[in-house]
C-alpha positions as CSV (number, residue, x, y, z in Angstrom):
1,X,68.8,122.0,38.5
2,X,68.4,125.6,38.3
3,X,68.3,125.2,42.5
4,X,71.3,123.3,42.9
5,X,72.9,126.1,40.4
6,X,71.9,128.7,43.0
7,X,73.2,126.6,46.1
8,X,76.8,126.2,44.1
9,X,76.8,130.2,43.6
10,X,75.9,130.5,46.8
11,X,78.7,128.5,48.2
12,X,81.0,129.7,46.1
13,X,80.1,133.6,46.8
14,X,80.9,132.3,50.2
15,X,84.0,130.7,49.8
16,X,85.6,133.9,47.9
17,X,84.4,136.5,50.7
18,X,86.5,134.0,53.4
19,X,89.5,134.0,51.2
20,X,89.4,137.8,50.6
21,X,88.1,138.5,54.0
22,X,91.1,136.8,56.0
23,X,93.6,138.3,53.9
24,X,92.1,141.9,54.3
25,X,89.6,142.0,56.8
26,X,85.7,142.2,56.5
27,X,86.7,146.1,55.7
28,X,88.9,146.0,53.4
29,X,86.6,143.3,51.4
30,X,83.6,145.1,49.1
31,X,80.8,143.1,47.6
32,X,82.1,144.0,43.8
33,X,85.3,142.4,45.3
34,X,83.6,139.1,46.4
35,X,81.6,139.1,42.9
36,X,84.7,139.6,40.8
37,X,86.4,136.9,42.4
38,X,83.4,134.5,41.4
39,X,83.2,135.8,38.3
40,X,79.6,137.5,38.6
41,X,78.0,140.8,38.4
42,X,77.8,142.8,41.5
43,X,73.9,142.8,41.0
44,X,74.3,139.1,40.7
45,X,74.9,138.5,44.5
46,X,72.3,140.5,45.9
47,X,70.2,137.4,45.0
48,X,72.0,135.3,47.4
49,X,73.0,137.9,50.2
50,X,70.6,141.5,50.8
51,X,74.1,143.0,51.1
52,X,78.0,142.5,52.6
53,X,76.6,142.3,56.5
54,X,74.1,139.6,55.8
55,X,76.8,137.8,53.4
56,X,79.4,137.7,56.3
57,X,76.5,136.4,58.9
58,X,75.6,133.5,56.4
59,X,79.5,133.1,56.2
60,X,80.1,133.0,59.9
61,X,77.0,131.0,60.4
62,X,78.2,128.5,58.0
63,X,82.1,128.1,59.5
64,X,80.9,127.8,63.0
65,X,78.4,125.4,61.8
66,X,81.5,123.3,60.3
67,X,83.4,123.6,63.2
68,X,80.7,122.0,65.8
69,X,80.0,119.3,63.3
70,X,83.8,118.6,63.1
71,X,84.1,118.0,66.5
72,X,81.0,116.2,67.1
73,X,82.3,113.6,64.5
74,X,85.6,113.3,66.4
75,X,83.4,112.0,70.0
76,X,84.2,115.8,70.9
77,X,82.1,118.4,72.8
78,X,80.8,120.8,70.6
79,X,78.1,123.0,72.7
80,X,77.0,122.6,76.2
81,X,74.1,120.2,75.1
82,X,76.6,117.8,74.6
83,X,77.9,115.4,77.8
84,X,81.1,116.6,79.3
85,X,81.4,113.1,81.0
86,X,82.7,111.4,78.1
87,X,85.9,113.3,79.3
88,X,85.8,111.3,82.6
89,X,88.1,108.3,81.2
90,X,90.5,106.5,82.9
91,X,92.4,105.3,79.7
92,X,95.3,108.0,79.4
93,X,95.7,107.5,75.4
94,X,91.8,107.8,74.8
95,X,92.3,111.0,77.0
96,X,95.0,112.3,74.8
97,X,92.9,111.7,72.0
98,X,89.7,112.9,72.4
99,X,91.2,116.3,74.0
100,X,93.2,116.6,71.0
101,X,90.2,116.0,68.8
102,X,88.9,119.2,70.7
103,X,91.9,120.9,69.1
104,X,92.5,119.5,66.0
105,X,90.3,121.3,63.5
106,X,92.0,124.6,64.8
107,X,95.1,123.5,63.4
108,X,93.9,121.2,60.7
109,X,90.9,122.8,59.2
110,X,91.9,125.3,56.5
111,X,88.7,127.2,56.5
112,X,89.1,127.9,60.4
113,X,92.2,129.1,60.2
114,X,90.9,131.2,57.3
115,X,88.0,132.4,59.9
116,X,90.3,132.8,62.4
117,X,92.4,135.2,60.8
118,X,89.2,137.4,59.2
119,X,88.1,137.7,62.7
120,X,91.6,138.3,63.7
121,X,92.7,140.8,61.0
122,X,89.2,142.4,61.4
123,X,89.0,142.9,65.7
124,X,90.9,145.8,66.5
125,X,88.2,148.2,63.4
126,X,84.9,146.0,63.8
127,X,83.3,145.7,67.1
128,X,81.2,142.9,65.6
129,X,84.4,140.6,64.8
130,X,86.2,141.5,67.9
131,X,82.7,139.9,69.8
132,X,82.6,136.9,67.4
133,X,86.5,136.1,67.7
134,X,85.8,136.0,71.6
135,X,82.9,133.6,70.8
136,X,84.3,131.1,68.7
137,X,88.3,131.4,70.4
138,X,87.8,132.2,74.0
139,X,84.4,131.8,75.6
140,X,82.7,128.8,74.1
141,X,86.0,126.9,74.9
142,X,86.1,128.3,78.2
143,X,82.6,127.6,79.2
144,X,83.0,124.1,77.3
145,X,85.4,123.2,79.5
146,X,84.6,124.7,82.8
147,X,81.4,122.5,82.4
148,X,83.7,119.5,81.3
149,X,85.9,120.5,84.7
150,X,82.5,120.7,86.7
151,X,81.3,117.4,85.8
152,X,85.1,115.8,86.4
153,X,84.8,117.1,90.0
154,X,81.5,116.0,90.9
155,X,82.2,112.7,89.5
156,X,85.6,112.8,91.6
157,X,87.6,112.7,89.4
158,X,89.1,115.5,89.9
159,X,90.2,117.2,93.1
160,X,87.7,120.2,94.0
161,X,89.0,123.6,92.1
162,X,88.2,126.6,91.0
163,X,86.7,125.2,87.7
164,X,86.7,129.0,85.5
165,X,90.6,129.5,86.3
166,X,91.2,125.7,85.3
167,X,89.7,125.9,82.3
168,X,91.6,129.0,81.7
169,X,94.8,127.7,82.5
170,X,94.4,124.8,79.9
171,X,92.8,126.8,77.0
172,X,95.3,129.5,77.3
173,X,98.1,127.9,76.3
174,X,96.5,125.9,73.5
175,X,95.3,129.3,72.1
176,X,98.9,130.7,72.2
177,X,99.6,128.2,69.5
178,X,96.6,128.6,67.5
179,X,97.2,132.7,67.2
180,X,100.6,131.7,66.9
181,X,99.2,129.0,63.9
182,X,102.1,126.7,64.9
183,X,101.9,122.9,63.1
184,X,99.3,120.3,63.8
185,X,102.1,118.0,64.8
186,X,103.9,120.3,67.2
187,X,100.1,121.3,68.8
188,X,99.4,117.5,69.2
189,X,102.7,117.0,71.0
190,X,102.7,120.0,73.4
191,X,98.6,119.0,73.8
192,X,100.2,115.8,74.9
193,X,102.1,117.2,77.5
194,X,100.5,119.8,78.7
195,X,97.1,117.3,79.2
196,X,99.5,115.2,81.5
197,X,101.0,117.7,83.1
198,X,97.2,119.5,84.0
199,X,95.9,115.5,85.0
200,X,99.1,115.6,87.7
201,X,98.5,118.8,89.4
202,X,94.0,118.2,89.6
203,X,93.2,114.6,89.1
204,X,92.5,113.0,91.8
205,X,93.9,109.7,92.6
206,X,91.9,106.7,91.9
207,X,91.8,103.8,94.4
């Protein structure tokens, strides 16, 4: 019991610092902050955490963890261990779907937008965030789906490219509308599109 107590302290002391911290930042957050929001003592938390730094790694652990699980239930890639050829399909809806799935959480997901906007709010004063905002936004997408584009052109699939500015050209947009945190239903749409739009200008025609 008294171990489950501490996991459910744990998770909550975890929970607050994301609320607080994508409000204000990871700076504008102290640890007497996080703990008065739980309702403990300051001294309290430094059972769970040896201080705010190691509290925010557990934290970003933890949401990036989420995320990759997220996807990998929806049939998405989640890391490059995973097969981009599941992306070789000639079924346009199952297309549509499973790229969306890749996008879904990032519109769906409270607790990424709420990690999104820490890392956000905090970028431009924390050297740290600014490299983990790249991470989680821009380059593991990127290199997801430059591996995704790789595998589509050796398969043939896809006519030959330059596979880094392809996957730039689809992830940028999609980004836009996360900064932007425009609705699920209007990202799904223009996901829609712009998929079939990208498909007419690189896949290659099947006999």
């Amino acid at each position: 019991m008294a171990d489950n107590r501490r996991t459910d302290t744990r998770e909550r002391i975890l929970d607050a610092a994301l609320d607080l911290m994508s409000e204000r930042g990871y700076g504008g957050v102290t640890i007497r902050d996080i703990a008065d929001a739980v309702g403990i003592k300051g001294a309290s938390l430094y059972k769970h955490f040896k201080g705010k730094a190691d509290l925010f790694d557990a934290l970003v652990a933890r949401e990036t963890r989420a995320i990759e699980d997220t996807l990998r239930d929806a049939g998405a890639n989640a890391t490059l261990d995973d097969d981009p050829a599941i992306y070789d399909l000639e079924d346009a809806e199952a297309l549509e779907d499973l790229v969306w799935a890749s996008y879904a959480p990032f519109f769906l997901d409270g607790r990424v937008k709420k990690l999104r906007r820490m890392l956000e709010v905090s970028r431009y004063s924390d050297e740290r965030c600014a490299k983990l905002y790249d991470a989680i936004f821009v380059a593991r997408p990127l290199a997801l789906q430059r591996r995704i584009f790789d595998t589509l052109v050796k398969r043939g699939a896809y006519e030959p490219c330059d596979t880094a500015l392809a996957a730039q050209q689809f992830h940028g947009p999609m980004l836009m509308l996360i900064g932007a945190e425009v609705g699920a239903e209007s990202a799904e749409d223009f996901c829609a599109r712009h998929l079939k739009t990208f498909k007419e200008v690189h896949e290659r025609k099947r006999p």
